[in-house]
C-alpha positions as CSV (number, residue, x, y, z in Angstrom):
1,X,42.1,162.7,133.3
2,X,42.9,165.9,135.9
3,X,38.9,166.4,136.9
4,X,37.4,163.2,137.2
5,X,36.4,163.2,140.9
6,X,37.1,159.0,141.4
7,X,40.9,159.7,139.8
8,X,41.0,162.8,142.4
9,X,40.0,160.4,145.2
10,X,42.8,157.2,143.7
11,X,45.1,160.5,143.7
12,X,44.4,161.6,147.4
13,X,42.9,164.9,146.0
14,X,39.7,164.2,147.6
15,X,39.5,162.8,151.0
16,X,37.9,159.3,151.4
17,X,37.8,156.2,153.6
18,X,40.2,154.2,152.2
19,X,39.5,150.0,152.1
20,X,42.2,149.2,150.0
21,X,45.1,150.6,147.4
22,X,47.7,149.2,145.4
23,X,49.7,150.3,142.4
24,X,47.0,149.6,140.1
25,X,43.5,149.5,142.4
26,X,42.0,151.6,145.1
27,X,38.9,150.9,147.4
28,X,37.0,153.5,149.2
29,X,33.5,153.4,151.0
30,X,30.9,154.6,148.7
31,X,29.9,158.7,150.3
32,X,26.2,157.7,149.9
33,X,25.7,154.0,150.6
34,X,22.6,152.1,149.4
35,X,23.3,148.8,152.1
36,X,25.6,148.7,155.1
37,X,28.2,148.2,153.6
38,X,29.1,149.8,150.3
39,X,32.2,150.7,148.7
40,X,33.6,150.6,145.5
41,X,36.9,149.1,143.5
42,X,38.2,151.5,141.0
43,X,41.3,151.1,138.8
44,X,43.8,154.3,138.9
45,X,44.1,154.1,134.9
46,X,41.4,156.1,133.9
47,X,38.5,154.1,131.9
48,X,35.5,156.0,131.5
49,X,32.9,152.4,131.2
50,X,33.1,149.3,131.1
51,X,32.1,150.1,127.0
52,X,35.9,151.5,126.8
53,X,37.5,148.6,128.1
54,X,40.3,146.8,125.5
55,X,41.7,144.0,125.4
56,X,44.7,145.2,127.5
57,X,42.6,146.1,130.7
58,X,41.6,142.2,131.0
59,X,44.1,141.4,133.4
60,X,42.9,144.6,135.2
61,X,39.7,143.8,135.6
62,X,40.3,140.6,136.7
63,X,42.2,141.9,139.5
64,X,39.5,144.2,140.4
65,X,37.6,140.9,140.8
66,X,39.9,139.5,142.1
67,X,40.6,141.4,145.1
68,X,36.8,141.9,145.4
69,X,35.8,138.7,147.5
70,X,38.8,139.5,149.9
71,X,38.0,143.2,150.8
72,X,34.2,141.8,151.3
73,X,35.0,139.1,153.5
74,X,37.4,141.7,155.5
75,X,34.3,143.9,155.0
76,X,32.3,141.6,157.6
77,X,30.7,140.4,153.5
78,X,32.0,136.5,154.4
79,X,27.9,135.7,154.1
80,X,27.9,137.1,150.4
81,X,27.6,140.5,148.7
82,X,26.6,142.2,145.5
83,X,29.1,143.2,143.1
84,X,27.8,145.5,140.5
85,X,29.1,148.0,137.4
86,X,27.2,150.7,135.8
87,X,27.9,151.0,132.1
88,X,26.6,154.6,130.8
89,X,23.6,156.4,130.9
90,X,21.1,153.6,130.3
91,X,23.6,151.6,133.2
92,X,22.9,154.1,135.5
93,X,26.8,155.2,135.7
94,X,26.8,158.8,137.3
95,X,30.9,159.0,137.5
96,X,32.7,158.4,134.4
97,X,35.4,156.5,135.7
98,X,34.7,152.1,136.2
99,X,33.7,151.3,139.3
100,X,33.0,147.9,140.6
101,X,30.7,148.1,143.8
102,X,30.9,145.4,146.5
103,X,27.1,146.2,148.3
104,X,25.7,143.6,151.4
105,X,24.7,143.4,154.8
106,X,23.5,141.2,157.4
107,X,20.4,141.1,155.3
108,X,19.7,139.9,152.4
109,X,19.8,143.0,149.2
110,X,16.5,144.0,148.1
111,X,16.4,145.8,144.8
112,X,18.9,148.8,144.3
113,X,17.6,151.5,143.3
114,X,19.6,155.3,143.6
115,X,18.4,158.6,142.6
């Protein structure tokens, strides 16, 4: 998809700050972050939701999870984090494109709430 803006950012269209990128994943910091730390795990195929994925994206996604608990712990998340995906309008998803995002702090999360 040529105008989603999260397969612009996987692309290197859009500037971000990178955490993390391999041939299938890529891991920026979240432009508007609702806890210290807060970025987000996308896959470079283009899924819209969670709703669209197949059977075929399993392996996918569990790399997505995979990697997850690493980039947190290199994060300064080795206490624990949030890992949370938006699915559609009643989810709350603003970008149409899965994202997994990795939230925490040296706090413990309240309730997450955006705009």
């Amino acid at each position: 998809m040529t105008d989603c803006i999260f397969c612009k950012i996987a692309r290197g269209d859009i500037p971000s700050r990178k955490v993390y990128e391999d041939e299938e994943l890529f891991a920026f910091h979240d432009i508007e972050p609702a806890t210290p730390v807060h970025f987000m795990i996308i896959p470079k195929l283009h899924i819209a939701s969670l709703v669209e994925v197949q059977p075929e994206h399993q392996a996918l996604l569990g790399r997505m999870l995979g990697i997850a608990a690493r980039l947190a712990r290199e994060q300064g998340l080795s206490d624990g984090f949030r890992s949370v995906i938006n699915t559609g309008r009643i989810g709350r998803q603003e970008v149409y494109h899965l994202h997994l995002h990795i939230l925490g702090g040296p706090q413990p999360l309240g309730t997450m709430i955006r705009k």
